[in-house]
N, C-alpha and C positions, 0 to 999 in steps of 0.2 A: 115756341122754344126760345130760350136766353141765350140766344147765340153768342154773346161776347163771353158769358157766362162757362159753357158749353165750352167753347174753343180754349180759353186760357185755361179750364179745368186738364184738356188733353192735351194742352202745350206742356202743363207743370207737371203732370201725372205721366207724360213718355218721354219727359224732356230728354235724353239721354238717346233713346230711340230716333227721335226728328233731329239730334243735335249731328247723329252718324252721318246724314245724309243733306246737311247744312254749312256745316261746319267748315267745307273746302269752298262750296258757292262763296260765304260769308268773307273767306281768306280773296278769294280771287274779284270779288266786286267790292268789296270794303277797300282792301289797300293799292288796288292796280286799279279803279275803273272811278274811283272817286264818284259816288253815287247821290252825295249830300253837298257837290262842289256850290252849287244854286244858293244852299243855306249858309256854307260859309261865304259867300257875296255879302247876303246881307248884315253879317255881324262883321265885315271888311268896309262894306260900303259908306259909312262917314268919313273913314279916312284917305279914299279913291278917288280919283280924277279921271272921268272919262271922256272921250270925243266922238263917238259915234256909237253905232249899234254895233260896229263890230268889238269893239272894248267891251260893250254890255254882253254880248256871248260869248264873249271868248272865256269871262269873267266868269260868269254863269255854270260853263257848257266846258268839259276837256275836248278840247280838238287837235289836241297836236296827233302825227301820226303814227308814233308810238299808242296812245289809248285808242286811236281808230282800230289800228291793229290786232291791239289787244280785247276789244269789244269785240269784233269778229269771232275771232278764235274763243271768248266768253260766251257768245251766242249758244252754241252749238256744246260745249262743254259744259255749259251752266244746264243748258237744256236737257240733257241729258241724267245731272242729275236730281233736277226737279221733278224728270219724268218718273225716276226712279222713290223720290219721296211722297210723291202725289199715290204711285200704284201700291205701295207698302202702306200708306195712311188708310188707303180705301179698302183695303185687303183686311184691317186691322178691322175699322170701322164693321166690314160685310162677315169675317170669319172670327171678331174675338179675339183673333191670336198674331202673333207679331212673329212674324217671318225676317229673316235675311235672304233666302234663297230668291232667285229669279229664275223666272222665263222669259229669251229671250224675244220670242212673237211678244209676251205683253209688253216688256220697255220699248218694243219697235212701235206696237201701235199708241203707246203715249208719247212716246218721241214727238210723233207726229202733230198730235193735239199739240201738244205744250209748244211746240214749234213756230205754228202757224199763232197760236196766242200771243205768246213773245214775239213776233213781227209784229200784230197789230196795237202790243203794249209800247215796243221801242219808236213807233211811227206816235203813239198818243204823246208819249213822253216830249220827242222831241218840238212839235206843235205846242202843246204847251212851255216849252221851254222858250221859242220863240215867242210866243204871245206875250210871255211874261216879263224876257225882257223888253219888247216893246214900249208896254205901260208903262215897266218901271223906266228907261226912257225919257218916257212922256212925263212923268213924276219927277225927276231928276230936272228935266227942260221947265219946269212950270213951275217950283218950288225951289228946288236947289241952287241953281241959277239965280236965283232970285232972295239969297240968304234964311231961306226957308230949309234947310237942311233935316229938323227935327220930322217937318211934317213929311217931307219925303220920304224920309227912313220907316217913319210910323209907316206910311201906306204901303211902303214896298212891303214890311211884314203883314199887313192885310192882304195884298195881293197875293203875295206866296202861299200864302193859309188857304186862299179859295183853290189857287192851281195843288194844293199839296191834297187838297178837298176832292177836287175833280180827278187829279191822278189813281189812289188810292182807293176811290171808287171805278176806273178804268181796268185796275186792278182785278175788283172782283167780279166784274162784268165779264171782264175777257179768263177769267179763271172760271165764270161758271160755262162761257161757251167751251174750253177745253174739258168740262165735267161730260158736257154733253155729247160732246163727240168721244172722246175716250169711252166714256160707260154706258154711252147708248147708241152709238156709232151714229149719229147724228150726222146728216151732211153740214158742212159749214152755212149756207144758208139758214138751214131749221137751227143749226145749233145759235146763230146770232138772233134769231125772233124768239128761243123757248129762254135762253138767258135773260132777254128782258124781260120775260114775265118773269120768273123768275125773282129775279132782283127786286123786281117793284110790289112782289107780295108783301114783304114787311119794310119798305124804300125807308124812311125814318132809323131805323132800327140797323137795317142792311148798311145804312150811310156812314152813322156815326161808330158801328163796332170797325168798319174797314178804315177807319181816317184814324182811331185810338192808338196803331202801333206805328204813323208817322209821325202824327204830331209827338210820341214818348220821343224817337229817332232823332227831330228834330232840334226836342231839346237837347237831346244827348249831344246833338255835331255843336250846337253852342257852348254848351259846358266845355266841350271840347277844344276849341277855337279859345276858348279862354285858359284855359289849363295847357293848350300847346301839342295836345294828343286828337286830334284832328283823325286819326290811320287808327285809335284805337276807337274811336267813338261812331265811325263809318263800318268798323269790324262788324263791334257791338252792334248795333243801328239794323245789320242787313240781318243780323244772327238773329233776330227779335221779328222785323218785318217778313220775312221770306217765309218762314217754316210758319207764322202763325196765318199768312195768309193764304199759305195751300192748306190748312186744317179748317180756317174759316171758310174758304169757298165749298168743300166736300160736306161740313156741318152743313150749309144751307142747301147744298142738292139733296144730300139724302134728306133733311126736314121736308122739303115744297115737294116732293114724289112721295113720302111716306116708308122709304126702305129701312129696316131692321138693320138697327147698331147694336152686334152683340159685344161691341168694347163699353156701353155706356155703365150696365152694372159695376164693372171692374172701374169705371171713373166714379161713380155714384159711392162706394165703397169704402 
């Protein structure tokens, strides 16, 4: 299957549907949680002056404790209703037909799944945030320093490209272990070993469709940064990433097990 194919066919063809249960996610991490703050560094970064690591994260990373705060309380709100657009996409996918109603056992036990996912996403995220400013760093100390400024800048955007590479595959990794425990009650264990199989059925394929709507995001927070709307291009950016990648991880579980998508006609259509 044409999984990028596949996915953006049913991002465009329910967009209004996935937008329901998007939309507020997109308001409350786009403009309160600063999710692209890493990308606006590096189109800041020739005109910056830094003195240690702690300048490079700070730079990088929102830490003051208003965003702490408010990431907490996003946790658990966001979660809730990604649980909620994850069980209507699959619902959609397995019955054909496109529901609002809920039950609420089934949001309680996606809650769960996506939960436990979102810790081990927000724990990747932040590891590579750290890694990342390190290198750059290290690039800044070995170049910059040293009236090399172009070469710096070039490799920090190499660098960010590999971690926006490894994240975004982190993404679908830990979105296919939440498939596994939500739709097949998988213990967390089985569900972290049947995900990587998973994944590395079509890994080439799986890679590059999950890295396609950060690097679009990416550019967008540049355009952004350039134009001065930084809050609309972070909006945009989450509205585009989030919703296409709970349809992307569900497209590759239901393909690698074989379950019947009776929405594919009505996308084929």
């Amino acid at each position: 299957m044409n999984y990028f194919k596949s996915t953006a066919a049913y991002y465009f063809k329910n967009f209004w549907f996935v937008m329901l249960f998007s939309i507020v996610p997109a308001i409350y991490i786009g403009l309160l949680l600063h999710p692209f703050m890493f990308v606006e560094f590096l189109y800041n970064y020739p005109n910056k002056e830094f003195s240690g690591f702690a300048s490079f994260i700070s730079a990088m990373l929102p830490l003051d404790v208003m965003t702490l705060v408010l990431g907490l309380i996003g946790l658990i709100f966001v979660t809730i209703l990604i649980s909620m657009l994850l069980g209507k996409v699959e619902a959609h996918f397995r019955l054909g037909k496109k529901s609002l109603a809920f039950k609420s056992s089934g949001v309680n036990n996606n809650f769960s799944s996506v939960l436990i996912s979102s810790l081990f996403l927000l724990v990747s995220f932040l590891v590579l945030m750290v890694i990342l400013a390190l290198l750059i760093m290290l690039m800044n100390f070995i170049f910059a320093n040293n009236g090399m400024i172009v070469v710096s800048t070039v490799l920090n955007y190499v660098l960010t490209f590999f971690a926006l590479l490894l994240f975004s595959n982190c993404i679908t990794y830990f979105g296919l272990v939440c498939c596994e425990m939500m739709l097949m009650g998988s213990p967390l264990k089985t569900a972290l070993a049947n995900a990587g199989l998973i994944f590395h059925k079509h890994t080439f394929h799986t890679v590059c469709t999950s890295f396609l709507p950060f690097l679009l995001a990416s550019v967008l927070t540049i355009v952004g940064c350039l134009l001065g709307v930084v809050w609309l291009s972070n909006f945009i950016s989450v509205l585009i990433v989030l919703p296409f990648s709970c349809v992307f991880v569900l497209t590759v579980f239901f393909d690698y097990y074989g379950l019947e998508r009776r929405d594919i006609k009505k996308i084929i259509k």
